[in-house]
C-alpha positions in Angstrom: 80.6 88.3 111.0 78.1 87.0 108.7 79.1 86.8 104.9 76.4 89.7 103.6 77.9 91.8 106.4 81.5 91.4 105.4 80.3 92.4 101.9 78.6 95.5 103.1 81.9 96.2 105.4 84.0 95.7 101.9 81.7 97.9 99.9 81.5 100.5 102.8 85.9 100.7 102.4 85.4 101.1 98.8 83.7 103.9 99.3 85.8 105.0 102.3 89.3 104.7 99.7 87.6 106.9 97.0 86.6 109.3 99.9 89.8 109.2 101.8 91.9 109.2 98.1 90.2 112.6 96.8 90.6 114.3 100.5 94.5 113.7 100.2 94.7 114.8 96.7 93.0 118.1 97.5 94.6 118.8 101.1 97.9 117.7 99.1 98.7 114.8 101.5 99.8 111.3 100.4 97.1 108.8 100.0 98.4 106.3 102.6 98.6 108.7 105.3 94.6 109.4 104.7 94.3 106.0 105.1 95.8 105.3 107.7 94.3 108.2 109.6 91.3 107.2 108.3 91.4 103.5 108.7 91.9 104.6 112.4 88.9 106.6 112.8 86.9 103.7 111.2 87.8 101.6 113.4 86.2 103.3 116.4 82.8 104.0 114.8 80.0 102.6 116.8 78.3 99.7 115.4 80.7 98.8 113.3 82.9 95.0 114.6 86.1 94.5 115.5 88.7 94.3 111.9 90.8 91.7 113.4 93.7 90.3 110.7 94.7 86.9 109.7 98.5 87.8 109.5 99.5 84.7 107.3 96.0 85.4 104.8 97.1 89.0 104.6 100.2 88.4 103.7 99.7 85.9 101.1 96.6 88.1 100.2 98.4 91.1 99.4 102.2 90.7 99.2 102.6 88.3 95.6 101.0 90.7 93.6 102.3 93.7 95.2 105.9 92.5 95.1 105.5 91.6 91.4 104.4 94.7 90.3 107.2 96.6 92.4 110.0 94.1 89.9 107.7 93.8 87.2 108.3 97.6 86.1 112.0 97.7 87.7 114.7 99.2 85.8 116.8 95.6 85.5 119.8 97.0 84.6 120.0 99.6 86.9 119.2 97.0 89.8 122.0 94.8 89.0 124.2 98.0 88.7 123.6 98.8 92.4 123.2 95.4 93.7 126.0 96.2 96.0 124.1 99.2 97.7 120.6 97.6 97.2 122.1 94.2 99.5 123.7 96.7 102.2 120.9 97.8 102.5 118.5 94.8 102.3 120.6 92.9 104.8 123.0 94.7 106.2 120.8 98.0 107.5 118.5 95.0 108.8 120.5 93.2 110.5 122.1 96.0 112.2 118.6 97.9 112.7 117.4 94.8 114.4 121.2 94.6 116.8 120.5 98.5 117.9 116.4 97.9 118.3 117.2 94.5 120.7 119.9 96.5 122.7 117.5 99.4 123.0 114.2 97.6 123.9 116.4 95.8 126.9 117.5 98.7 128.3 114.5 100.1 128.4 112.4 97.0 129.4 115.0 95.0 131.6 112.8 92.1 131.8 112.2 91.6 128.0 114.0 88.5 126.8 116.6 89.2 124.4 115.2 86.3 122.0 111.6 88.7 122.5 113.9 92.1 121.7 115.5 90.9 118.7 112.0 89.7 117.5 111.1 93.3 117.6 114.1 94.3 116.0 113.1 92.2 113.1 109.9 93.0 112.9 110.4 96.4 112.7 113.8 96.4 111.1 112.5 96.6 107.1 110.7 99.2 105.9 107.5 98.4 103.6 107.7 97.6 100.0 103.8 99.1 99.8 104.4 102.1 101.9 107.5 103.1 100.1 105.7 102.5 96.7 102.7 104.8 98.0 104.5 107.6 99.2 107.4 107.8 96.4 105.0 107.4 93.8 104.7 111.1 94.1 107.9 112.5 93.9 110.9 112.3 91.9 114.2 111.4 92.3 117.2 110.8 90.9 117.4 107.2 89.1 120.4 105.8 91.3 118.1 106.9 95.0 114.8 105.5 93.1 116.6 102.2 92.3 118.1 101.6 95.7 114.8 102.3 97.4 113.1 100.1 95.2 115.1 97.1 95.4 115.8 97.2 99.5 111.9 97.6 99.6 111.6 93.8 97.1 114.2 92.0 98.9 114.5 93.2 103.0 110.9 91.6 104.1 113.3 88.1 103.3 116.0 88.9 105.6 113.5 90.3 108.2 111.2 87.5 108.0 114.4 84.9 108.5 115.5 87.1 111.2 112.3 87.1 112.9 111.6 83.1 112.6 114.9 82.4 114.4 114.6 84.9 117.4 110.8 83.3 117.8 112.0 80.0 117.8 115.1 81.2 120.0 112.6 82.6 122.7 110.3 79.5 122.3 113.6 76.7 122.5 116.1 79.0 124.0 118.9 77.7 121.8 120.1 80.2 118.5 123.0 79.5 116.0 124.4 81.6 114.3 125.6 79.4 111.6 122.5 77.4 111.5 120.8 81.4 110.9 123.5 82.1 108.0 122.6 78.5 106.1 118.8 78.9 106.3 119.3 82.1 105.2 121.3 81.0 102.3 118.7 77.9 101.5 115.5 80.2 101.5 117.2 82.5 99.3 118.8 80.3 96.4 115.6 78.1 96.9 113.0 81.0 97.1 115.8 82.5 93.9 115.5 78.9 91.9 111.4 78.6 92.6 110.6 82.0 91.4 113.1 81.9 88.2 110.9 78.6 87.2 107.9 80.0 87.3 108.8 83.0 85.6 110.1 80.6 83.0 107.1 79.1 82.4 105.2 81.7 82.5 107.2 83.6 79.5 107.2 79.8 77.5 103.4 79.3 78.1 102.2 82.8 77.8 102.2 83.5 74.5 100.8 79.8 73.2 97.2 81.1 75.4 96.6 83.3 72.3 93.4 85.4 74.1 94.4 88.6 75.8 92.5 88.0 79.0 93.8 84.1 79.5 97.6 86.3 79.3 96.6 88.9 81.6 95.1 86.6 83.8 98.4 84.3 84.0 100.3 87.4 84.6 98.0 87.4 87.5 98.3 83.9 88.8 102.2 83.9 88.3 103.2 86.1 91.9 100.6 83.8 94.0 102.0 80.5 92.3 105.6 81.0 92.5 104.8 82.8 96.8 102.9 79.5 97.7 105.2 77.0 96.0 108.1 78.4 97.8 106.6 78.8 101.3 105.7 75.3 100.6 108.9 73.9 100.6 109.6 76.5 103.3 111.7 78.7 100.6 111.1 82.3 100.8 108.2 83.5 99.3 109.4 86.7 98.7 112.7 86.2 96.9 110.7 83.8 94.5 108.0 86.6 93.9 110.7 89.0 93.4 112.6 86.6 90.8 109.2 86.1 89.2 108.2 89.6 88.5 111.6 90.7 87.4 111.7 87.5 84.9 108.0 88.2 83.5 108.8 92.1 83.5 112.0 91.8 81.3 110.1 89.7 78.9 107.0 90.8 78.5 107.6 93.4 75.8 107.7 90.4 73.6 105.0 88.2 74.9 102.9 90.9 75.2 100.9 92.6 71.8 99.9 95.8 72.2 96.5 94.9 72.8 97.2 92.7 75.3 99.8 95.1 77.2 97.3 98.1 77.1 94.8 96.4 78.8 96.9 94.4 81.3 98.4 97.8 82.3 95.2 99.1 83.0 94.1 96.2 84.6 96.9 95.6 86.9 97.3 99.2 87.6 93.4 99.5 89.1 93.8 96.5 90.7 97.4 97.7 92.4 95.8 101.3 93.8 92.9 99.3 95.3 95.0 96.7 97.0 97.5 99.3 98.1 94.6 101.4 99.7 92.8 98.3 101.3 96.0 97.3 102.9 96.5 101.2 104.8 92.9 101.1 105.5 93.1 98.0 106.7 95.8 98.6 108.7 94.1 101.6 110.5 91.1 99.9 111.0 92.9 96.9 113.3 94.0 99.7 115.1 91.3 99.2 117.5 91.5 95.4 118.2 95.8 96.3 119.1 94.5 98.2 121.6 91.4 95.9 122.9 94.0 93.3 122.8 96.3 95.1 125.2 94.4 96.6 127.8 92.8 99.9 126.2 94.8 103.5 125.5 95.2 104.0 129.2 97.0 101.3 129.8 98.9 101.9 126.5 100.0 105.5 127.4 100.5 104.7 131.0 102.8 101.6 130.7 104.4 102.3 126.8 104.5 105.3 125.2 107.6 106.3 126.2 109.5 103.2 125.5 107.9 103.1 122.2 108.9 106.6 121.3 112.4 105.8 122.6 112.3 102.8 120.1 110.9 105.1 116.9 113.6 107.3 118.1 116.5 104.9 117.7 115.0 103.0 114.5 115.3 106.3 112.4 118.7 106.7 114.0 119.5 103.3 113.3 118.8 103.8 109.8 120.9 107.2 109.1 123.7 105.3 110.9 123.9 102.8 108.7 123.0 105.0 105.4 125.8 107.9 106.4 128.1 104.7 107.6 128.0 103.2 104.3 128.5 106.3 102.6 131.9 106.8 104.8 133.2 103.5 104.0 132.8 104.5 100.2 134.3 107.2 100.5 137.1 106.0 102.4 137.4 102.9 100.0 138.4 105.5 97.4 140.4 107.4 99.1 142.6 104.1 99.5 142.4 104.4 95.8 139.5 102.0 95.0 137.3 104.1 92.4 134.5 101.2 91.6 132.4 102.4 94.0 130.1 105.7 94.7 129.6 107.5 97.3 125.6 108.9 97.3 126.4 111.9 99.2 124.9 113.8 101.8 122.2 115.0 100.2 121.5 111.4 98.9 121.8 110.4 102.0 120.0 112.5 104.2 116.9 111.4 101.5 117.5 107.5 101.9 117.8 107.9 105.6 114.1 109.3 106.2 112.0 107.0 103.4 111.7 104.2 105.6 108.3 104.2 106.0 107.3 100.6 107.3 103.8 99.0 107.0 101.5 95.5 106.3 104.4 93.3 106.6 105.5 94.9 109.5 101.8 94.4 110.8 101.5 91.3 110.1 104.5 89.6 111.5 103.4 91.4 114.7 100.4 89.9 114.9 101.9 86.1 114.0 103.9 86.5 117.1 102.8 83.3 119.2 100.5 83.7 122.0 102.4 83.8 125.2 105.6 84.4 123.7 107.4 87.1 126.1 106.0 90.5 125.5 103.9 90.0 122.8 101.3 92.9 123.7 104.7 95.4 123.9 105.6 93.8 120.6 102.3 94.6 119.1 102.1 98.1 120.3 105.8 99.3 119.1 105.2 97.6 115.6 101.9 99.6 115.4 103.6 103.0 116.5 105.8 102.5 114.2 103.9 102.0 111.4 101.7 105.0 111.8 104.3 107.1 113.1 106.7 106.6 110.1 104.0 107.1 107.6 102.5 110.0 109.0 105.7 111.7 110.0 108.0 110.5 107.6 105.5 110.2 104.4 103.8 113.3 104.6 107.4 115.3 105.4 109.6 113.2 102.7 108.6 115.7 99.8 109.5 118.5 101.6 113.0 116.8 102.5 113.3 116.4 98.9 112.8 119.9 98.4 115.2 121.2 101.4 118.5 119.2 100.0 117.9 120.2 96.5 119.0 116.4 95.0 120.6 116.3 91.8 121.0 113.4 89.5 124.9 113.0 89.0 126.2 112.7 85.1 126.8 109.2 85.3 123.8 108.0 86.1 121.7 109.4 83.2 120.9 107.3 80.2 122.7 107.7 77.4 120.0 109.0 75.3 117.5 111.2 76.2 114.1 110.0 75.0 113.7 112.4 72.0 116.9 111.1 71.2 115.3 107.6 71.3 112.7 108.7 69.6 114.6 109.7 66.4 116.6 107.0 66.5 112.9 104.7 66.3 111.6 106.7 63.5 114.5 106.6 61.5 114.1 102.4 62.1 110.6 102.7 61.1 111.6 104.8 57.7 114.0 102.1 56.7 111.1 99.8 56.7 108.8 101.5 54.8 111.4 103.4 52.5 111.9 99.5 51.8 108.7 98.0 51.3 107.1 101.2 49.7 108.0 100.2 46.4 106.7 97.6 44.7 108.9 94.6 42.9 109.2 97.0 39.8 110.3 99.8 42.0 107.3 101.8 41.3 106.4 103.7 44.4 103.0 102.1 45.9 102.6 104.3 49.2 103.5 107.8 48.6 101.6 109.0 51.1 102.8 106.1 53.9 106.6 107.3 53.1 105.9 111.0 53.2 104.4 110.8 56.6 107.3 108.7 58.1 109.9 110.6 56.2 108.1 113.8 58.0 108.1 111.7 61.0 111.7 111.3 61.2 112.8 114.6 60.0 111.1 116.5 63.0 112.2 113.5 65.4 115.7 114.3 64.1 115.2 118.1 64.9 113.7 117.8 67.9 116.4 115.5 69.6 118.4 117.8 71.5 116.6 120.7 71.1 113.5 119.9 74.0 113.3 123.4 75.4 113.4 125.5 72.0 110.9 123.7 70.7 108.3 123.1 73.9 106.0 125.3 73.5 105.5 124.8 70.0 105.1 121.0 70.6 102.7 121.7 73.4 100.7 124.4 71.1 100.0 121.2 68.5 99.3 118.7 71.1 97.0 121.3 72.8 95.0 121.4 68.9 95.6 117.8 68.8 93.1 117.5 72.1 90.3 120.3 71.1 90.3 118.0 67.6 90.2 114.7 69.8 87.5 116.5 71.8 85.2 117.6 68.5 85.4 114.3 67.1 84.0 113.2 70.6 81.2 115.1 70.4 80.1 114.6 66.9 80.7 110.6 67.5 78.4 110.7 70.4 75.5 113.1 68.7 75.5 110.2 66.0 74.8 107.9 68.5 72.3 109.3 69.9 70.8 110.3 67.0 70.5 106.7 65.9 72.9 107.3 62.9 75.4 104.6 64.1 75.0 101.6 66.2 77.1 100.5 69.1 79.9 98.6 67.7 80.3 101.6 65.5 80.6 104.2 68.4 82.8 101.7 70.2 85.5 101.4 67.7 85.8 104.8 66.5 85.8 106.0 70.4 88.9 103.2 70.7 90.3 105.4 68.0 89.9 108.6 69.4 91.1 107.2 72.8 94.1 106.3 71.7 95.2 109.4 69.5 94.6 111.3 73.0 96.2 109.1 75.2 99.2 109.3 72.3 98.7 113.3 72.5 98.7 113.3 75.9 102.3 111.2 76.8 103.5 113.4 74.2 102.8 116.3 75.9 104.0 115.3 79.5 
């Protein structure tokens, strides 16, 4: 493909994303199941080539930043809270997905090396860190479900990937150890752990010394690719270094960060996430078509596979609620035996957990990197496919309503201590100390009258308001409501200037800045 062509092909999905985005919105699907569904149908338009994917490029491509966003924005605390759960199932619910999806796959394909089965068991085994961001950015859930989620989705593409390597190189040699399995594990973990905690490092101790908002934001940028490709090359994972990286940068950057700077990174990096998430579904549905050149066409695909592939979806899911409701039972028996540390999610929990394993690139992309010649490799290809778009489009566009239909609650315990009205007062009343301080002048005559009245105002109706949400609710959103159509004048008189020739263009810029940020302010209020 000729460079101006693969421009024209990349501005073509830009436009395809926006399309595809606004179609889900107003059908009220998820955005990666459009994708996906349209990625597919791209992909069999006449004229247009073959998407074939570099799996390696993709994943270096897309995963770094996506991972560091995913930790970046992480709830710290709650993650090492549930580290426990989060590692079970990381690790554990891999591990044992990949077991039950090698034992499967050789009963149904008898001649299907086991090295080749449990390659497919790894592949498949972790769900997506980008497909589970995509379809549970649009639904709520308690903190304790949203934390475990999160996390498995950071840190199980390490333990798949590891799995993965050593069945490949077990089909290739024919020789596995387990021990040998257990250390490298270990190594790429501590390694991929110590690589990523350094660059983070850095990054927070050379940060703040750039002193231009774009030179941060950019270094925010280059930290996920730096600390990814200096830990694959010491052949350290990738991932866990990413994943250290982003949680190190996240849990700092309130004070590297100014205001300025954090506004616009936010922005930046959140336009820059949505497209990268999209491209990655729509890429995925576009290769759909070179999967199936590659293997023989769809008859040969739905004469030869479909029903060991179902069989296989079949049996991940199951897998999955095995291990989730397993779990669960041992927690529950663990206190019963008088051991209270630990708590059980429920069934409700459960039944939630079990069906948001969505998988998706990563799981594409290992496909693909399976050798050529290794045994079954077109199989291999087909199921990881299948499952991709058959647990995103079953389970994504069905996972709200299975939120609905078990009613979750968020248990006592797992709420913050303060509500954020709460937390609110408690910042004004820290901002009125200030300025009840510094409001006088060395005489103590009182230099800011007005400056003291409106914090002391501030914190008074913080103060009453803590507590007291639902009284007071539609009051609040009466004034933020006036707040807008005030926002709104000043707009349009600031724009009539302008075109009027009154004011000049710096002018209109900074007092639009202004009016930009006292709706954005009226608007979070609101929420």
């Amino acid at each position: 493909m000729e460079s101006m062509q693969l421009f024209e092909l990349v501005i073509a999905m830009l436009l395809a994303i926006i399309l595809l985005h606004f179609a889900a919105h107003k059908l009220g699907l998820p955005p990666a199941v459009a994708l996906l569904a349209g990625g597919g149908l791209f992909a069999f338009l006449p004229g247009l080539p073959v998407i074939s994917l570099d799996p390696e490029l993709v994943l270096v491509i897309f995963l770094p930043p996506l991972l560091m966003d995913g930790a970046w924005f992480i709830a710290l605390r709650h993650l090492h809270r549930h580290m426990l759960g989060i590692i079970a199932l990381a690790v554990g619910a891999v591990v044992f997905t990949t077991a039950v999806i090698a034992v499967v796959a050789h009963m149904l394909v008898p001649s299907l090396p086991w090295a080749a089965c449990a390659a497919l068991g790894a592949i498949v085994a972790p769900p997506d860190a980008v497909s589970a961001r995509a379809v549970l950015q649009n639904v709520r859930l308690p903190r304790r479900l949203s934390i475990l989620l999160e996390g498995e989705s950071l840190f199980n593409d390490a333990s798949g990937l590891v799995l993965f390597r050593f069945a490949v190189a077990a089909g290739v040699t024919g020789a596995f150890s387990m021990v040998d399995a257990l250390e490298s594990f270990a190594l790429l973990a501590i390694g991929g752990a110590l690589v990523g905690a350094a660059v983070g490092a850095a990054w927070v101790l050379l940060a703040p010394r750039l002193n231009d908002k774009y030179l941060m934001i950019a270094s925010s940028l280059l930290a996920p690719w730096a600390s990814y490709l200096l830990a694959e090359s010491g052949h350290l994972s990738g991932v866990i270094a990413t994943v250290t990286t982003g949680l190190i940068c996240g849990w700092y950057q309130h004070v590297v960060f100014s205001a300025e700077v954090r506004m616009n990174g936010t922005a930046f990096w959140a336009v820059m996430i949505f497209l990268m998430e999209a491209f990655v579904f729509l890429l995925i549905g576009s290769s759909l078509r070179g999967v199936i050149d590659r293997v023989g066409g769809f008859d040969v695909v739905l004469a030869e596979m479909t029903g060991p592939v179902l069989a296989i979806l079949i049996a991940l899911t199951a897998a999955r609620f095995l291990w989730v409701f397993g779990s669960d039972g041992v927690i529950r028996l663990i206190r019963a035996m008088g051991v209270r540390r630990y708590t059980p999610i429920g069934a409700r929990a459960a039944t939630v957990l079990g069906w948001a394993g969505m998988r998706g690139v990563v799981t594409l992309a290992v496909a693909l990197s399976v050798p050529e010649g290794f045994p079954g490799r077109d199989f291999i290809l087909v199921t990881a496919f299948a499952v991709i778009i058959g647990t995103v489009l079953i389970q994504g566009t069905t996972l709200g309503a299975v939120i609905r239909l078990v009613r979750l609650e968020e248990p006592e315990s797992d709420r913050p201590r303060m509500t954020m009205s709460e937390a609110e007062a408690a910042m004004a009343q820290a901002q009125l100390r200030v300025v009840e301080v510094h409001a006088y002048d060395g005489e103590g005559a009182l230099q800011h009258p007005r400056l003291l009245d409106r914090y002391t105002r501030h914190a008074s109706i913080s103060s009453a308001y803590a507590g007291q949400e639902e009284e007071h609710a539609e009051t609040l959103h009466a004034h933020f409501d006036l707040i807008l159509k005030a926002v709104a004048a000043g707009r349009v008189e600031l724009l009539r200037l302008h075109r009027n020739g009154d004011i000049d263009e710096e002018t209109l810029q900074e007092l639009e800045r202004d009016l930009d940020l006292e709706e954005l302010s009226a608007l979070s209020a609101k929420a």
